[in-house]
C-alpha positions as CSV (number, residue, x, y, z in Angstrom):
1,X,135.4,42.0,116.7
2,X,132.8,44.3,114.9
3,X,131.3,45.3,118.8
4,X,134.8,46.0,119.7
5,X,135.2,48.4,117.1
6,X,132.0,50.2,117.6
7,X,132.4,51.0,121.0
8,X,136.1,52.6,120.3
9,X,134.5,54.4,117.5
10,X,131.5,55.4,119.9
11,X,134.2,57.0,122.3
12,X,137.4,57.8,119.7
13,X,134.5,60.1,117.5
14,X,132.8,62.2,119.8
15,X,136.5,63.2,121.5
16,X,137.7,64.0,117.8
17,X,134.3,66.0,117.5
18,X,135.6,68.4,119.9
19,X,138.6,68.2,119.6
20,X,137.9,70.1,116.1
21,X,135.7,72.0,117.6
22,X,138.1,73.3,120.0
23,X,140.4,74.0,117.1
24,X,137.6,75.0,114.6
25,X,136.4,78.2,117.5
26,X,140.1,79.0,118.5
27,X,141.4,79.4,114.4
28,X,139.2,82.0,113.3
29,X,140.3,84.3,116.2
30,X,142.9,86.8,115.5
31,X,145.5,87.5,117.6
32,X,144.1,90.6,118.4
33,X,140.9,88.6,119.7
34,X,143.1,86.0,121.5
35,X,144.9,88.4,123.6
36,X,141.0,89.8,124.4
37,X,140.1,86.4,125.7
38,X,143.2,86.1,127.8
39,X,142.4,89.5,129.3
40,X,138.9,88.5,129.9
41,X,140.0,85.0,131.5
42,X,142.5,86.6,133.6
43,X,140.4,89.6,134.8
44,X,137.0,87.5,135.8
45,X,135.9,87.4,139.2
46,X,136.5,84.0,140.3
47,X,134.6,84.0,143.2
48,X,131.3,83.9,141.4
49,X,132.6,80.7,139.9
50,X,133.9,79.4,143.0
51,X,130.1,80.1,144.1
52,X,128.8,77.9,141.0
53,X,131.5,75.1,142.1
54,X,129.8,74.6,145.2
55,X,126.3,74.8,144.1
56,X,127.0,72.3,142.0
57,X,128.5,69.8,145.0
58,X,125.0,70.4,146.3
59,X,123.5,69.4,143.2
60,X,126.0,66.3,143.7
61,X,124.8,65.9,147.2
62,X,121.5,66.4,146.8
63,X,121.0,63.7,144.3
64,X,122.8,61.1,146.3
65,X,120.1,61.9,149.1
66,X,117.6,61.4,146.7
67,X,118.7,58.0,145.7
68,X,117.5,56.9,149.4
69,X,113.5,57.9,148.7
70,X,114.1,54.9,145.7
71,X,115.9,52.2,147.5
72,X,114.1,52.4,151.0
73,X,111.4,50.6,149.9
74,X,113.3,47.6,148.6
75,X,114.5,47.4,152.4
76,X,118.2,49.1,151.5
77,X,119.6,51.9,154.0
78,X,122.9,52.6,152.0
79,X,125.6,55.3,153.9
80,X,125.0,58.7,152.5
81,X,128.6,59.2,152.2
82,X,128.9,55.4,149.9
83,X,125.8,56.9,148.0
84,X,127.7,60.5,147.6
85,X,130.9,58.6,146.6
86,X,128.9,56.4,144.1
87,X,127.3,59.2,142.2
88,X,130.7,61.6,141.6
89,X,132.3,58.4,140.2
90,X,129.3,58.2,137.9
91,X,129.8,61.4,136.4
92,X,133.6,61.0,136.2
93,X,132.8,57.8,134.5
94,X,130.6,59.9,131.5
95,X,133.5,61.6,130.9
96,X,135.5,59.0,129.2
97,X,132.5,56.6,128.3
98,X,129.0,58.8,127.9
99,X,126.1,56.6,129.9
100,X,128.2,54.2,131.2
101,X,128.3,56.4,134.5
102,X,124.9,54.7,135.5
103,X,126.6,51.2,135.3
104,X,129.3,52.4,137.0
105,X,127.4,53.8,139.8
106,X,124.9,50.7,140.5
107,X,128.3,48.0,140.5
108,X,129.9,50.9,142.7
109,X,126.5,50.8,145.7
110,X,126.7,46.7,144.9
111,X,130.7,46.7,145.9
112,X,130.3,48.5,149.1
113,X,126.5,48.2,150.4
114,X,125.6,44.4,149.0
115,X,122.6,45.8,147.3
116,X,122.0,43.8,143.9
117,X,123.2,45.8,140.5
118,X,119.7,45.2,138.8
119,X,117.9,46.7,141.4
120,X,120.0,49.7,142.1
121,X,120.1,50.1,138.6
122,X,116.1,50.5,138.2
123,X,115.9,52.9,140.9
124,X,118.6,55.3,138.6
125,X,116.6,54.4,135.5
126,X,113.2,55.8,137.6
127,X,115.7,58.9,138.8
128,X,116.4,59.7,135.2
129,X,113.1,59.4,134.1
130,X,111.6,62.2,136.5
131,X,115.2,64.4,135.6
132,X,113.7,64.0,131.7
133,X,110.9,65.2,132.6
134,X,111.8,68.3,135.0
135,X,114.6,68.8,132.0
136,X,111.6,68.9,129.0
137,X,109.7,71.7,131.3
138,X,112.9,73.5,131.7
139,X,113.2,73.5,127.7
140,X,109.2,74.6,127.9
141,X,110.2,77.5,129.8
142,X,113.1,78.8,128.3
143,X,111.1,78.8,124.6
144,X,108.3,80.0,126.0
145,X,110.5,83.1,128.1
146,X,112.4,83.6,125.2
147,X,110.1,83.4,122.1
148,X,110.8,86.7,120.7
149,X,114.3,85.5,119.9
150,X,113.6,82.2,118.7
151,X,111.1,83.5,116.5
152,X,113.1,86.0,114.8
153,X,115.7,83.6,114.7
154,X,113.2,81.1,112.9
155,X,112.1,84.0,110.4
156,X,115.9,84.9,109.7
157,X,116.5,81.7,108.4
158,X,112.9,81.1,106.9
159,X,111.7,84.1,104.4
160,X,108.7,85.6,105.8
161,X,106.7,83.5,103.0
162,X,103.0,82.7,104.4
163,X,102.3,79.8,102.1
164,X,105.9,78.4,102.8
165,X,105.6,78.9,106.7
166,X,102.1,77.0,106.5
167,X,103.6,74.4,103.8
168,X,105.9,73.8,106.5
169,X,103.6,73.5,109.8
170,X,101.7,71.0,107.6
171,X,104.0,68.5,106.7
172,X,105.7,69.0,110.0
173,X,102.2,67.9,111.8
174,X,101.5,65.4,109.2
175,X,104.7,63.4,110.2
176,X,103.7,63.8,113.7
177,X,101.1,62.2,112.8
178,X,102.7,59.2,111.4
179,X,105.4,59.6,113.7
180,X,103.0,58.6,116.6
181,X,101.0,56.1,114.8
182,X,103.8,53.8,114.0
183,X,104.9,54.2,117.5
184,X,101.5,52.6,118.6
185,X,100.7,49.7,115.6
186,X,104.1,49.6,113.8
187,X,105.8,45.8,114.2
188,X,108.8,47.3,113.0
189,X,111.9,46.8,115.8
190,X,112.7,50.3,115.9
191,X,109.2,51.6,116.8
192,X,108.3,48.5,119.3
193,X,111.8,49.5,120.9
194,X,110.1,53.0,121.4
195,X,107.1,52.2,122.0
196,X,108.5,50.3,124.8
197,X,110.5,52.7,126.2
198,X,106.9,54.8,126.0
199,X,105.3,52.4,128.4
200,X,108.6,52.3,130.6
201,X,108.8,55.8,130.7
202,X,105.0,56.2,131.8
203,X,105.1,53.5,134.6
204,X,108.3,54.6,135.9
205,X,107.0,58.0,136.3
206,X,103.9,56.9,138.1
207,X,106.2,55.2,140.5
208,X,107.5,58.5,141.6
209,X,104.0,58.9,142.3
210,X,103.3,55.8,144.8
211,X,106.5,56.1,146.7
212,X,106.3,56.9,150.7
213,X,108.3,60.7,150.4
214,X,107.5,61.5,147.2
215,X,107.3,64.9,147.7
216,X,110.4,64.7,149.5
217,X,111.5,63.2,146.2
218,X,110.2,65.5,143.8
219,X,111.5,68.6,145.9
220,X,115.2,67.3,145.7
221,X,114.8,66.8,141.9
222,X,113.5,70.2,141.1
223,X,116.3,71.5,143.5
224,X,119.1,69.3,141.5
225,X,117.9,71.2,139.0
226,X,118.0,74.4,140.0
227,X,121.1,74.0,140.7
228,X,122.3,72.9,137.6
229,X,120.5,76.9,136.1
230,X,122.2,78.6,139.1
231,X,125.8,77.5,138.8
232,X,125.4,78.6,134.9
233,X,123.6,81.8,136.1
234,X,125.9,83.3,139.1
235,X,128.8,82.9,136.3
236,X,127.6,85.5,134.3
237,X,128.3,88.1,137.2
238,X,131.9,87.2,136.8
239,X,132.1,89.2,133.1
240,X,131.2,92.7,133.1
241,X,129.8,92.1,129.6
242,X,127.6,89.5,130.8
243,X,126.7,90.7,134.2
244,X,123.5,91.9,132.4
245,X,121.8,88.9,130.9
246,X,118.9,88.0,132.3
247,X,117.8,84.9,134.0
248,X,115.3,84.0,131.1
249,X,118.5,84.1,128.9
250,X,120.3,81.7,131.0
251,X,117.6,79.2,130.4
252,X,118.5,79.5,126.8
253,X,122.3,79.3,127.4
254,X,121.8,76.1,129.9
255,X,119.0,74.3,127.3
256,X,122.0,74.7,124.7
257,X,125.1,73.8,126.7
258,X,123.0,70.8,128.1
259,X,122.8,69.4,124.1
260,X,126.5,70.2,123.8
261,X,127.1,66.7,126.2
262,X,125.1,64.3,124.1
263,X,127.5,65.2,121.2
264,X,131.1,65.0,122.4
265,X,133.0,63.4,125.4
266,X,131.9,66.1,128.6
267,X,130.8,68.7,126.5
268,X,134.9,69.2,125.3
269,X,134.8,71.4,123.0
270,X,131.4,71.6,122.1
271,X,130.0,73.4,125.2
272,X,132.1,76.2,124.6
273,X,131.4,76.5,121.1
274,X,127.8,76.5,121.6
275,X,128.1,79.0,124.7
276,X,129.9,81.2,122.8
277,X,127.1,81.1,119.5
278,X,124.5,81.4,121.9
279,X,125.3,84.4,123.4
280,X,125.8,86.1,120.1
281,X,122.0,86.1,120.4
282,X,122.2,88.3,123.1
283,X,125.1,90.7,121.4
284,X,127.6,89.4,123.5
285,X,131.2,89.7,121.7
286,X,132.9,85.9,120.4
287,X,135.9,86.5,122.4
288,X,133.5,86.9,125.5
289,X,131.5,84.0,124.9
290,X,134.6,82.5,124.1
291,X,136.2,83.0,128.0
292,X,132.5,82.8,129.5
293,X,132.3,78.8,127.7
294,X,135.9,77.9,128.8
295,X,136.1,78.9,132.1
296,X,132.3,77.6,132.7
297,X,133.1,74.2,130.9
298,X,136.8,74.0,133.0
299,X,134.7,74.6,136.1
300,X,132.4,72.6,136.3
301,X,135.0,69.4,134.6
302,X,137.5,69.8,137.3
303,X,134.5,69.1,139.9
304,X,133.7,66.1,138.2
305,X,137.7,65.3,138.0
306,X,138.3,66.1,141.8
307,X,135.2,65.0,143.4
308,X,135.2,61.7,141.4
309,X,139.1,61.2,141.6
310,X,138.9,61.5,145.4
311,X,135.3,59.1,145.5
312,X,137.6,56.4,144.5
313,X,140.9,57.2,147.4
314,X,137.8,57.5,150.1
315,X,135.3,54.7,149.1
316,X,138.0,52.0,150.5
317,X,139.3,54.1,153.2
318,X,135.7,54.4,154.7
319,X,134.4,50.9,154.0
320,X,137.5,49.3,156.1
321,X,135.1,46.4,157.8
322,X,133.5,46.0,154.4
């Protein structure tokens, strides 16, 4: 009974997140500004968001070529088309219950190409794994291209106070410190559970490293992810306000929308919101940033709606003898 209720709560809060979200970045509009966000939806040049639509079917495509570099070695050939179908029901499956898309996907390839959940599930754990860790050099680069901002950001928050600005970088390396020491002798379950995960994360990597193509394999991953930046940057040529922005400002804009998903239901609600304060940074207007987050965030939900929606009509259709 107490398990039921967490795992409504786990999907009822995050939709009420943006659900206030959405009501919370609509209310302090005025009319005025309304009827300037309407003008700026309506006036966009939708072709450059049909262009991020279908970069990000590649993306979709792309990973569910990948998935055959992990599962050829276990001896399974799956149809590109069942591994395509199994993947867009995955992400429609995040959008009503966040990380159960991978479940979803490894009973979906065991339905219609007999190959055990457990072990298709591994291979997505190992896909995940290297997406972590093309996703943390992605957040590298986008500090490290932007750090001018951040930094005055940081200082506009902080007062320029020496002692207080070391205070701070000491007590923030001493719990590092700590931090990583309990992870490596702590017994308590919490830190065995990460250290754990530590160790998975490591070996899983390595087996990137040991597989047949794994170049193949690591080209297709950084290519996902391109993908991903490039369907948020050939947007910004829709809105002659943001037609300027530069690529290394993207990468800030797609490292925020990105955190946006682990907080509410598909990013409703939130990725907007967050688009929208992020490119205040850049002195982009609210009601811009406003139109620029919706019409992004619709974009890209509809694919997951359509492509996923129509994954479930084809899978039977084309797995007749199955």
């Amino acid at each position: 009974m107490k398990g039921n209720i967490q795992k409504k709560l786990k999907t009822i809060l995050p939709v009420g997140l943006g659900i206030f979200l959405i009501w919370h970045s609509l209310s302090k509009f005025t009319e005025a500004e309304i009827s300037e966000i309407k003008f700026a939806l309506t006036n966009a040049n939708y072709w450059w968001i049909v262009l991020s639509v279908f970069l990000g079917i590649l993306s979709h495509a792309s990973r569910a070529y990948r998935w055959k570099f992990t599962l050829d070695p276990m001896g399974y050939q799956p149809k590109f088309y069942n591994q395509f179908f199994a993947v867009a029901i995955s992400y429609l499956v995040n959008l009503g219950i966040p990380r159960a898309g991978e479940f979803a996907r490894a009973t979906t390839i065991n339905q219609y190409e007999n190959i055990p959940f457990e072990k298709a599930f591994g291979t997505i754990v190992a896909e995940r794994l290297a997406d972590m860790a093309v996703y943390l050099l992605i957040i590298f680069l986008a500090f490290l291209a932007q750090y001018d901002i951040i930094y005055n950001l940081i200082l506009s928050k902080i007062p320029p106070n020496p002692l207080l600005i070391g205070g701070i970088v000491l007590c923030f390396s001493v719990l590092c410190f700590v931090f990583l020491k309990a992870i490596k002798n702590s017994k308590n379950v919490f830190f065995v559970k990460l250290r754990s995960f530590s160790i998975g994360l490591k070996e899983g990597l390595l087996t990137i490293y040991t597989m047949k193509k794994k170049w193949a394999f690591i080209a297709h991953t950084l290519f996902i992810w391109l993908a991903y930046v490039l369907m948020l940057y050939v947007v910004i040529f829709a809105f002659p306000e943001t037609k300027d922005l530069g690529f290394n400002a993207i990468l800030i804009c797609f490292v925020a929308g990105t955190f946006s998903y682990a907080t509410t239901n598909g990013g409703i609600g939130s990725y907007p919101y967050i688009m929208q304060k992020t490119l205040l940074l850049y002195a982009i207007p609210e009601t811009i940033g406003a139109g620029f987050g919706w019409i992004m965030w619709s974009a890209q939900t509809l694919l997951v709606i359509l492509l996923g929606g129509l994954s479930f009509i084809l899978l039977p259709i084309f797995n007749k003898s199955r």
